[in-house]
C-alpha positions in Angstrom: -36.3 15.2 13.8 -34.3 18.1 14.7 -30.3 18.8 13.9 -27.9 20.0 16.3 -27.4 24.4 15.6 -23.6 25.4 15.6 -23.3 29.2 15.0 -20.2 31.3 13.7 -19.7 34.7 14.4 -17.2 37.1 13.1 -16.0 40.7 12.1 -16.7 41.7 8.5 -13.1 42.0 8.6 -12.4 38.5 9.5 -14.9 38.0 6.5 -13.1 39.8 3.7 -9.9 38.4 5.5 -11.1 34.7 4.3 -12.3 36.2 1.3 -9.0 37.3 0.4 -6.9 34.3 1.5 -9.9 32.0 -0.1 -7.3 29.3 -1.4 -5.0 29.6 1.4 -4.9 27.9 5.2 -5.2 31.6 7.5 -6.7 31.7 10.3 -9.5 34.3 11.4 -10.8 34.8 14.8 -14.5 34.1 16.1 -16.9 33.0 18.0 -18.4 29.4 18.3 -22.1 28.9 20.1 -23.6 25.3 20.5 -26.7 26.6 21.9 -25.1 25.9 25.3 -22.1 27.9 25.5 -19.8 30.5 23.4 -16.5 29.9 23.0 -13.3 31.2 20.7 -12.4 29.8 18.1 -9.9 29.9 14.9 -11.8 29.5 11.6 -10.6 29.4 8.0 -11.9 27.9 5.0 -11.4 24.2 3.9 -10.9 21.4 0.6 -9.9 21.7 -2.8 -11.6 22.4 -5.3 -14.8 22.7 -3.0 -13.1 26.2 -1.8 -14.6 27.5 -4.8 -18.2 26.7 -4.2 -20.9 29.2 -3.2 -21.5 26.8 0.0 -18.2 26.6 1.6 -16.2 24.2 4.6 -14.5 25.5 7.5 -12.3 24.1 9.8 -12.6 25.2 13.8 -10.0 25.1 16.0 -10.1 25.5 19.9 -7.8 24.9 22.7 -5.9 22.2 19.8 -9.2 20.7 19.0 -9.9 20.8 15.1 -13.4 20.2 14.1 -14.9 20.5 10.5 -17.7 21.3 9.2 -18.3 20.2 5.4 -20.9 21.8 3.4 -20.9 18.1 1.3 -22.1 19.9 -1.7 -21.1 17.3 -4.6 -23.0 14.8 -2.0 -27.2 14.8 -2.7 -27.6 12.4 0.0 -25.3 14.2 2.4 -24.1 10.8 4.0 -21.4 9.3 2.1 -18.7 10.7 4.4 -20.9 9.8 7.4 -21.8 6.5 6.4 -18.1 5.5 5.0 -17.0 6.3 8.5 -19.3 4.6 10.3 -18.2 1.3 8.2 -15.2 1.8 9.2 -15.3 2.2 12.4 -17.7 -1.3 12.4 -14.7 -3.1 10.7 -12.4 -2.5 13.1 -10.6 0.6 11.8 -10.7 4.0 13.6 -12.4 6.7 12.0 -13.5 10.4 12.9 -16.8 10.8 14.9 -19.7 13.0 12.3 -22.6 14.9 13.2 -25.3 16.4 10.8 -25.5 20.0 12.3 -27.5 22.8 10.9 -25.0 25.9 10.6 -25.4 29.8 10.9 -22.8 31.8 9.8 -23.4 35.8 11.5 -26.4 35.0 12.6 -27.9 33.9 8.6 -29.2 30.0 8.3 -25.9 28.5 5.9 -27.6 24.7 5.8 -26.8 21.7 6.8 -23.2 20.5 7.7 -21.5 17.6 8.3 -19.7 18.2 11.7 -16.9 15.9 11.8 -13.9 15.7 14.1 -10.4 16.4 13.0 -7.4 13.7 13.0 -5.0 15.2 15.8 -3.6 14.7 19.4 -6.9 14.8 21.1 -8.5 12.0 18.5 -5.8 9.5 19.9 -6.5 10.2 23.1 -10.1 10.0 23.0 -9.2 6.4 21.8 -6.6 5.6 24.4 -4.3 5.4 21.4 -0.4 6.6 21.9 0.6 7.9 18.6 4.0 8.3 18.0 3.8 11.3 15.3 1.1 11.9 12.5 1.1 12.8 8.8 -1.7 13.7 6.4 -1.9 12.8 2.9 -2.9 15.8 1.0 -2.1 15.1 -2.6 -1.6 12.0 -4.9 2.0 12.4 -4.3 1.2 10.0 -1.0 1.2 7.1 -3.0 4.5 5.4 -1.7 6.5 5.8 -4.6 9.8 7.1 -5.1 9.0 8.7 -8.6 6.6 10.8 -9.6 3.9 8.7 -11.6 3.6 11.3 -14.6 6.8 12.5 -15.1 8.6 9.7 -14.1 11.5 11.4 -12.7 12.3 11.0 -9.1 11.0 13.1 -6.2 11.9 16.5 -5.1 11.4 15.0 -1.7 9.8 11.4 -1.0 7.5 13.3 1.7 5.8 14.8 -1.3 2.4 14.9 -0.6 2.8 14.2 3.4 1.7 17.4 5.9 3.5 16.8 8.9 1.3 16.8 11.7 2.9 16.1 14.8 6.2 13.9 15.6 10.2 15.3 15.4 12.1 16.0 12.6 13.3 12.1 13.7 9.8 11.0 12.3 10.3 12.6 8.9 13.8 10.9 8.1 11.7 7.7 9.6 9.0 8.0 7.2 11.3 9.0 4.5 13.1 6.0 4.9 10.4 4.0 5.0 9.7 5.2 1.6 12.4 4.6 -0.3 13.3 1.5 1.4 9.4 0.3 -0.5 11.0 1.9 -3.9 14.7 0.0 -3.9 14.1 -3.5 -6.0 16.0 -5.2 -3.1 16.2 -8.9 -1.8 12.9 -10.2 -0.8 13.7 -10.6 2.5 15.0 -6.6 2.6 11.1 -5.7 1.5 9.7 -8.4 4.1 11.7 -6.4 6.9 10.5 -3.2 5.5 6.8 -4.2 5.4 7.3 -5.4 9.4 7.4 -1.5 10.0 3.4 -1.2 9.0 0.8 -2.9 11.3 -0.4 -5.1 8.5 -4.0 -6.1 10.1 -4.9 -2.4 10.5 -3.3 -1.5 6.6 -5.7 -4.3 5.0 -9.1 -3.4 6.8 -8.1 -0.2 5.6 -7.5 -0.9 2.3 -10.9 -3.3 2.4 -12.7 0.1 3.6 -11.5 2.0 0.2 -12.2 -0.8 -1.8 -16.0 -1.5 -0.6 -17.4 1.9 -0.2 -15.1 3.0 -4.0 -13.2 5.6 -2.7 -11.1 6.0 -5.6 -8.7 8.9 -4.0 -8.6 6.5 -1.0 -5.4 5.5 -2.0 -2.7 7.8 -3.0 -4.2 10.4 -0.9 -7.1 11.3 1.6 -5.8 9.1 4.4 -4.1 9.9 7.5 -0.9 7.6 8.9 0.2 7.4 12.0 3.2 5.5 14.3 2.1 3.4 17.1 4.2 4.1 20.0 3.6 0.8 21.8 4.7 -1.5 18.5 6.2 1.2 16.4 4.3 0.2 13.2 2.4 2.7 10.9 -1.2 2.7 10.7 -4.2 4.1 9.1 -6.7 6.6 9.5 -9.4 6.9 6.4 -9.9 10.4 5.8 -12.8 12.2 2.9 -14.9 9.7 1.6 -17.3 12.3 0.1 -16.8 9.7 -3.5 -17.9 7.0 -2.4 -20.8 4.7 -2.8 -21.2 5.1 -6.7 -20.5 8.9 -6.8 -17.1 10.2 -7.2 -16.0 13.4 -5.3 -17.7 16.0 -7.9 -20.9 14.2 -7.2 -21.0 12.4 -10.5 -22.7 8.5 -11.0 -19.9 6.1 -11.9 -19.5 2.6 -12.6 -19.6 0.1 -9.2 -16.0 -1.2 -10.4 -14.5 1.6 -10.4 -12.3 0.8 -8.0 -9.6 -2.3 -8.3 -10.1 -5.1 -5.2 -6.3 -4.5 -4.8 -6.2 -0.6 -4.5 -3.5 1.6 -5.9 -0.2 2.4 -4.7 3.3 1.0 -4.1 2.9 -0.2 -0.4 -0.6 -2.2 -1.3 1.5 -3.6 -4.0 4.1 -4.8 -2.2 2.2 -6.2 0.6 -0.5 -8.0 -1.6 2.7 -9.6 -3.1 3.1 -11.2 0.0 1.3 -14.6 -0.3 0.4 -15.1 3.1 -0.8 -11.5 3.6 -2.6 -11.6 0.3 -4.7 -14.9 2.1 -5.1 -13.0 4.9 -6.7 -10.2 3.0 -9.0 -12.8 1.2 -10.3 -13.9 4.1 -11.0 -10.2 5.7 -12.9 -9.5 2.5 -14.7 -12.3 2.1 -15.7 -12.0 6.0 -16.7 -7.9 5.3 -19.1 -9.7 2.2 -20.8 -11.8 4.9 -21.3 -9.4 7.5 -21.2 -5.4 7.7 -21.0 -5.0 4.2 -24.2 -6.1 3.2 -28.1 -4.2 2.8 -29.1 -5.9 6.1 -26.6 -3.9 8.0 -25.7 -0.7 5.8 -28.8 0.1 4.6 -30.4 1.1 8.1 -27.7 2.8 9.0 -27.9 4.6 5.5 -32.0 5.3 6.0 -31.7 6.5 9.4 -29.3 9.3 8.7 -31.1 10.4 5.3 -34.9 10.3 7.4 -33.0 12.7 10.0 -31.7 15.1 7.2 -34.7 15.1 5.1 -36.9 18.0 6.7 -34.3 19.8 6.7 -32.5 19.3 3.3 -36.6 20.1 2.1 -35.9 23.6 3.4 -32.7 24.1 2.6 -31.7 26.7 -0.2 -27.9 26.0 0.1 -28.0 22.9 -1.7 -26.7 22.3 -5.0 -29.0 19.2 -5.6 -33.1 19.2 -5.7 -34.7 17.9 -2.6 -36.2 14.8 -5.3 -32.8 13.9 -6.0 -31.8 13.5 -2.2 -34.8 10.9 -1.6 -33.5 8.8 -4.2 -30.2 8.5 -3.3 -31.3 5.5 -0.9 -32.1 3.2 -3.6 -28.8 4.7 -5.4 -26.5 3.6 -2.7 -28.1 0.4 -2.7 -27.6 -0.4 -5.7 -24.5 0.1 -5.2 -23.9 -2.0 -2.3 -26.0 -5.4 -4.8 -23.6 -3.7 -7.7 -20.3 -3.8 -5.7 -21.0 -7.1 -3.8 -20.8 -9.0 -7.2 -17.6 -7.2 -8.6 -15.6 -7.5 -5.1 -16.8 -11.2 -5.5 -15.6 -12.1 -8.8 -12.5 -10.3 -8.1 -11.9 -12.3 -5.3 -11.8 -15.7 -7.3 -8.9 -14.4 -9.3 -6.7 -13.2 -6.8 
């Protein structure tokens, strides 16, 4: 089965330009070929703590069109992002589009990628979704909470954490207020007219999506949220589920219940409080246990995408993990899935 080839090609000194600005967000010029066309493009290096790896990500951007490619090196299976993703978009929650590419960077073989497309202006529209303005969550400041959860004391700013995408100033104070409105112990009615601002079925498929697949950053952080312009609500877009599926994010095995069934952060909390949205989330759960998540329909999807990468993850010298560890990261993620299935299960009874 043969990959997609993207190619990158660039000046040395647009190379020792992203050498130098390794752990910052500039921009270098060059070209992008797909094997049909060339085109200009905007490149600079990508993630956290990944920035640091011999393999690195890079974000693309043409004509307002962002498009990353992630090296996935604390993945062996190079599918968690890809699969998460692909759950989500099967429960009813929009999620980028991903490709396994194989890249060259100046004309050298750099590995296999995950191609997958950016959260901006032209992602709404490919959905016919009218977005009203758009933050990231970059940090686990993101959380919804007035103070900060180490020190306690209360936030420089309660956008800590938020990287404004698109949206006026107007959007900001919105957000803002949004915020601190979730943080004021108020009359429950006040915090029942607050939690009207976020589309509630959209927030709880989300929040089922973090809690099957274990994304344990899922929830103060790695998301994107949006406005609706047709109902004005907020709504979510799941975003880096490289830890998922029984490994976190630096690639290590952890425990199937690692994550709680109720999530982590102050708007979860508040909704879940709810009684008649905590029923409603019982029921999505319970209806994600009988259907997508389940072997019978993840573990296909899983297989497929792992028999595509495998000839070329065989040949691939960029990867931190041996070629034997990627073929048995099938049965790893299904054990996950038996694993999970019972904790989420249990949980369920209690709530």
């Amino acid at each position: 089965m043969t990959l997609p080839v993207r190619e990158l090609r660039f000046r040395e000194s647009a190379a020792l330009e992203l050498e130098k600005n390794l752990w910052k967000d500039r921009y270098v010029s060059a070209i992008m070929q797909d094997g049909r066309r060339s085109a200009p493009v905007r490149i600079r290096y990508r993630g956290g703590h990944t920035r640091g790896y011999p393999k690195r990500s890079y974000e693309v951007a043409s004509n307002g069109v962002i498009t990353h490619y992630n090296a996935e090196y604390d993945d062996p299976s190079m599918i968690r992002n890809a699969l998460s993703f692909a759950f989500f978009n099967r429960i009813g929650v929009h999620a980028p589009m991903t490709r396994h590419v194989r890249l060259s960077v100046n004309g050298r073989p750099a590995g296999v990628y995950l191609e997958i497309e950016g959260v901006g202006r032209p992602f709404f529209r490919r959905r016919g979704i009218a977005a009203e303005a758009l933050f990231y969550a970059v940090n686990n400041h993101a959380n919804f909470e007035i103070r900060d959860s180490e020190s306690s004391e209360r936030k420089p700013s309660l956008l800590s954490g938020y990287e404004h995408r698109f949206g006026g100033q107007g959007e900001r104070t919105r957000l803002a207020a949004f915020i601190r409105a979730l943080g004021e112990d108020g009359p429950a009615s006040a915090i029942r007219r607050t939690l009207l601002r976020v589309d509630a079925d959209n927030y709880l498929r989300w929040l089922a999506g973090a809690v099957l697949t274990g994304n344990y950053d899922g929830f103060e952080q790695n998301y994107a949220i949006y406005r609706s312009r047709r109902t004005g609500r907020y709504r979510m877009v799941p975003w880096d589920y490289e830890g998922t599926w029984g490994r976190n994010c630096y690639g290590r095995v952890v425990d199937s219940n690692l994550v709680s069934v109720t999530g982590y952060n102050r708007l979860t909390r508040k909704l879940l409080e709810q009684r008649a949205i905590r029923d409603r989330y019982v029921r999505l759960l319970s209806g994600f246990m009988n259907g997508p998540f389940t072997e019978r329909w993840l573990m296909p999807v899983a297989n497929e995408m792992l028999a595509r990468l495998a000839p070329h993850i065989r040949k691939d010298e960029s990867q931190r993990w041996s070629y034997r560890e990627f073929t048995e990261e099938s049965s790893r993620i299904r054990t996950y899935i038996r694993e999970r299935r019972e904790r989420v299960r249990a949980e369920l009874s209690r709530l």
